[in-house]
C-alpha positions as MATLAB code, in Angstrom:
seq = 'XXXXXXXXXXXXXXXXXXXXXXXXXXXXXXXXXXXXXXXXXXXXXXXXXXXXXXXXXXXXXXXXXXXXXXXXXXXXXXXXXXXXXXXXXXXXXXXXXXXXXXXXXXX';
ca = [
     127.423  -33.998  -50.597;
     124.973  -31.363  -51.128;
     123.148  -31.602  -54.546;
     122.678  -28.178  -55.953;
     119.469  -26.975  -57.933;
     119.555  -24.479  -60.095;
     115.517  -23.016  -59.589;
     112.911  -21.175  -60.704;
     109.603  -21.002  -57.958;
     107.488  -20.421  -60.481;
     108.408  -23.657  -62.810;
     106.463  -26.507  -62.281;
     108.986  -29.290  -63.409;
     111.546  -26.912  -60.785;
     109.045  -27.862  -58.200;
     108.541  -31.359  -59.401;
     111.868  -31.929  -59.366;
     112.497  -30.421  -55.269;
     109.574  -32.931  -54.614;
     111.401  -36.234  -55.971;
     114.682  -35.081  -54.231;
     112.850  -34.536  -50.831;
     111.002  -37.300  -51.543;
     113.984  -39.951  -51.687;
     115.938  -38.098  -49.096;
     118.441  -36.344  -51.182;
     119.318  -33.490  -49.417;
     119.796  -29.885  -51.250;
     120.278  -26.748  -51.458;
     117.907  -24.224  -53.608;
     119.600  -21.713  -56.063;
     117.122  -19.541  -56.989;
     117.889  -18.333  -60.195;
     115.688  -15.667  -60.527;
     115.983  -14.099  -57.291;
     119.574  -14.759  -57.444;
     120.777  -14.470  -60.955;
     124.058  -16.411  -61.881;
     127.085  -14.286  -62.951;
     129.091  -15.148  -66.249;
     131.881  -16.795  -64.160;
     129.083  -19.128  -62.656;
     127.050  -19.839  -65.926;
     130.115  -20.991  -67.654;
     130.724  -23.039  -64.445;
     127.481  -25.074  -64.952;
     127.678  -25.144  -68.584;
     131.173  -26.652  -68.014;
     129.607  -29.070  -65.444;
     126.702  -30.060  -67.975;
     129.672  -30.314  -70.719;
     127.158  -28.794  -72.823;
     127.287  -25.264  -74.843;
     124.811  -21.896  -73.915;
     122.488  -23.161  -76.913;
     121.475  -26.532  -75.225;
     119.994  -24.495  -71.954;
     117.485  -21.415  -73.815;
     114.397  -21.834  -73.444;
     113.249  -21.270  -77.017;
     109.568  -21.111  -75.894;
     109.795  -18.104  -73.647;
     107.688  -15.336  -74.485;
     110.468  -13.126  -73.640;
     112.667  -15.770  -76.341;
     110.377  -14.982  -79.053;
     109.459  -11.411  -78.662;
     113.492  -10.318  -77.886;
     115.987  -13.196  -79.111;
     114.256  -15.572  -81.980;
     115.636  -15.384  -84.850;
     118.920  -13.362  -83.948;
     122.078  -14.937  -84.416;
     124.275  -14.767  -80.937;
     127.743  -15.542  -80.200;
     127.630  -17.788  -76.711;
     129.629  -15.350  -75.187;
     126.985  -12.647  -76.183;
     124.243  -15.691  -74.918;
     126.053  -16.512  -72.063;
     125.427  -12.094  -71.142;
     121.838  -12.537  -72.420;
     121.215  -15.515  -69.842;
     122.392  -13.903  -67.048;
     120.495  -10.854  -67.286;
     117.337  -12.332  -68.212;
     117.445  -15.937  -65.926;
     113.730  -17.065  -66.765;
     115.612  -17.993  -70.415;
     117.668  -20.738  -68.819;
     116.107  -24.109  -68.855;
     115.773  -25.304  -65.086;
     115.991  -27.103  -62.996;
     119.674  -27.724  -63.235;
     121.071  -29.972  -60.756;
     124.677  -30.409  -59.738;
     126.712  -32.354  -57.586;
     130.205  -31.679  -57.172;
     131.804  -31.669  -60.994;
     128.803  -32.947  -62.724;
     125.311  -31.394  -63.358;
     122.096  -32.309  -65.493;
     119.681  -30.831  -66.535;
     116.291  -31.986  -64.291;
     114.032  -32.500  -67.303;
     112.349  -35.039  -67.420;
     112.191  -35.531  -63.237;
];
């Protein structure tokens, strides 16, 4: 079975992480998440999969975070909107296999 990664090209612990899988001969298949944003039916997918809530995947140091979100108080419904139009706030990568997933930090 195919392990999914949820990626950003641009993040280096994204790319760190592709490395180790290709690495050890895990073969997968690249989401990229900000070519290829996630809809709200597939974020609460992987947040069901990670059996963690919308808080535990911002990324609170985002420039985009601090000039736009910090300090605001969000539902996760209103979160789970705000992460799928702006995809660069979602920590990465995210890897999933089957009905489990993890986030890839630390590699």
């Amino acid at each position: 079975m195919l392990v999914k990664v949820l990626h950003n090209a641009n993040c280096s612990k994204s790319k760190a992480v592709l490395e180790y899988l290709d690495e050890n001969g895990v073969p997968f298949e690249i989401i990229n998440i900000i070519e290829d944003p996630l809809s709200i039916t597939e974020l609460k997918t992987v947040l069901k999969k990670l059996n963690q809530s919308v808080f535990h995947i911002i990324r609170k140091n985002e420039r985009l975070y601090i000039e736009k979100f910090a300090g605001k108080n969000y539902s996760e419904e209103e979160w789970i909107k705000i992460l799928t139009e702006n995809p660069s706030l979602i920590q990465r990568p995210i890897l999933i296999k089957g009905s489990v997933a993890m986030l890839g930090r630390p590699v």
